[in-house]
Each structure stands twice: as C-alpha cells, then as structure tokens.
N, C-alpha and C positions, 0 to 999 in steps of 0.2 A: 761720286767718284770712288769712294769705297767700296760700295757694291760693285761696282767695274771689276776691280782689282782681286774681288772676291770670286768673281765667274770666271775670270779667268783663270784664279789660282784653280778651281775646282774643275774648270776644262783642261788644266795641262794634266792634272792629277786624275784624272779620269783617263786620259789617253797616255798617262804611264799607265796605268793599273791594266790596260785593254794590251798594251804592247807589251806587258810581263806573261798576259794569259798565249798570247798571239806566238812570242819569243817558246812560249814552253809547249805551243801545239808543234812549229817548229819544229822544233827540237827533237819533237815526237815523231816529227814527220824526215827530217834528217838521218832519223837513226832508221828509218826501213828503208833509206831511199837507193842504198848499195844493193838489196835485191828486189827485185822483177818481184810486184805483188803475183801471188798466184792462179788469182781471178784472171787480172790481166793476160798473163802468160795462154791458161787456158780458153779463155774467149779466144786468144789470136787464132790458137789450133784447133778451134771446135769442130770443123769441118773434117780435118785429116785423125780427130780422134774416134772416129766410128764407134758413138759412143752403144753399148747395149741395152738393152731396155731397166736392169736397176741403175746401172751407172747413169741413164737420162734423167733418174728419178733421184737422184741425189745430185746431177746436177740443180734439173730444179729445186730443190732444194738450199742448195748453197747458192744459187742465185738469189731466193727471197731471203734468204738471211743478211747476203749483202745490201740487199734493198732494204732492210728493216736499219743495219748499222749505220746507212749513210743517213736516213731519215733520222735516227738516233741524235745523229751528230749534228742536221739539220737545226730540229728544232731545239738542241741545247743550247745551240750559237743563239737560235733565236730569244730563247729563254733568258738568257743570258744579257743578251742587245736590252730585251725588254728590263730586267729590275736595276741594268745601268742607270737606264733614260728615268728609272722611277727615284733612283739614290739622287740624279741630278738637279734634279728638281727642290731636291730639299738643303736648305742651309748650310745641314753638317751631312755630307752624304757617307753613308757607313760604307766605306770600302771593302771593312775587314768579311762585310757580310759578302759583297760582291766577290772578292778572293776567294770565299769558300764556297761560291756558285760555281763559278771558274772552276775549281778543283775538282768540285762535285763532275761538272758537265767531260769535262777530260778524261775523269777516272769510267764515267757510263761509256762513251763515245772508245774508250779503249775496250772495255771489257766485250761492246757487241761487235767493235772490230775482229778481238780475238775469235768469237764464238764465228763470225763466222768465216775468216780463216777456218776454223778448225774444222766446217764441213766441206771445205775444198782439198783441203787436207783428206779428209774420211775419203772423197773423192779419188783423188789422187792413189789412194793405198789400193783403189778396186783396180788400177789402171795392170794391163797388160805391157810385157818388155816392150814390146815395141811403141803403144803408147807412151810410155815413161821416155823411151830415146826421142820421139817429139817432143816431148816438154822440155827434156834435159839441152836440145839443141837452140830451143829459141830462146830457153833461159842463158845458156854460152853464148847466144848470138847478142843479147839485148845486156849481158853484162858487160859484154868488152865493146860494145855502143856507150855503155854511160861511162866508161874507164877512160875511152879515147876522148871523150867531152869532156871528162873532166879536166884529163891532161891541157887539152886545148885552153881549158879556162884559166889553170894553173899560171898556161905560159902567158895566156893575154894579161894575167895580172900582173906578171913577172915584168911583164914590156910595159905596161904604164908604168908601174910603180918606178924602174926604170928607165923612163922616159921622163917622167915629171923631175927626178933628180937632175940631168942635164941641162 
C-alpha cells in the first residue's frame, strides 16, 4: 500500500515538473506569438518574391538552419522525455537534475531558433522595395487576422464568464 501512494506521489511530481518546463516553453512560445514568424511570412510569398540567384542561396540557407533548430528542439524534448522516464524509475528521482535538463534543452532550442531567425533576417536585408512591400503587406494582413481572433476569444470568454454568473 505504501508503494502505491509512493508512485503515485512521484507520478504527480513528475507531471508537475513536465507542466512547469511545458508552462515556460509556453511562455516562450506566447511572447512571439503577436508577430508572424518570418519564415512563415516568407515561405507564404516565395513565389511573388522573384528571388535572385544569391538571394536563393541564402534562402537556402535559412531554410536548413530552420531545419537544424526544429531538429534541435526535436530531440531535446526527446532527451529530455528519455532521463524523465530514467529519474522515474528510481525511488528518489532527482528532479532538481531533470530542472536543469529542462533548462538546458530550452536555453539550446532558443539559441538555434535565434540563429536561425537571424539568417532569414540576413535574408530579408538583400530584399528589394518592392520585395519588402510583399512581406510588409502579408505581415499587416496576418497581424490584424490574429488581433481580430484574438478580440473574438476575448469576447467568447467575456460571454461565458458572464453567462456562468446568471
């Protein structure tokens, strides 16, 4: 019976520990989510950016760097998943080690994010005006899409919350 009560205290405390890394990716993921990644942006118009033969060559480029950061991110979750399931297993499982996995995997998973932003960016700076006024139009189009959704969510929560007091 005691072992019972012990898996389970270590199954809720394992899936606080997953929901504080989960809550701070989040968080992470909250705070970019008011602008249009730039990837995104630019794959929509890759066709109308007629791009020039170095500008092709730096796209490629900041395509495989996104492709390296999501892999980054990939297998740190999985890294991550894995020396959980290894802490659970044991008696006293060391969280504080699993925290600073967590921390670690967040802190790599931002920085290959950054870098490779930063060659869509480099991207971005070769672009000609009128290039730039295609990004800048789908970027105005796809911010006041997420502003009018958000409004809407605002008020759907405004109406239950409101609705549940009656």
């Amino acid at each position: 019976m005691h072992s019972y009560f012990l898996a389970k205290g270590v199954k809720i405390l394992s899936l606080s520990v997953l929901a504080v890394g989960a809550n701070a990716a989040l968080a992470h993921r909250a705070a970019d989510t008011g602008t249009p990644q730039i990837e995104h942006v630019l794959a929509a118009i890759k066709d109308k950016l007629a791009l020039d033969t170095s500008q092709q060559l730096l796209w490629d480029r900041a395509y495989a760097q996104s492709l390296a950061a999501r892999e980054a991110a990939r297998s740190g979750r999985s890294r991550l998943h894995d020396a959980l399931q290894v802490e659970l297993t044991k008696n006293d499982p060391d969280l504080a080690r699993i925290a600073a996995l967590a921390d670690d995997v967040q802190a790599t998973a931002q920085a290959a994010r950054r870098q490779a932003r930063d060659q869509w960016l480099t991207l971005y700076a070769t672009f000609a005006p009128d290039q730039k006024i295609a990004a800048r139009d789908l970027i105005k189009k796809r911010t006041e899409r997420r502003a009018r959704f958000a409004e809407h969510r605002r008020e759907r929560s405004e109406q239950r919350r409101f609705g549940q007091r009656d």
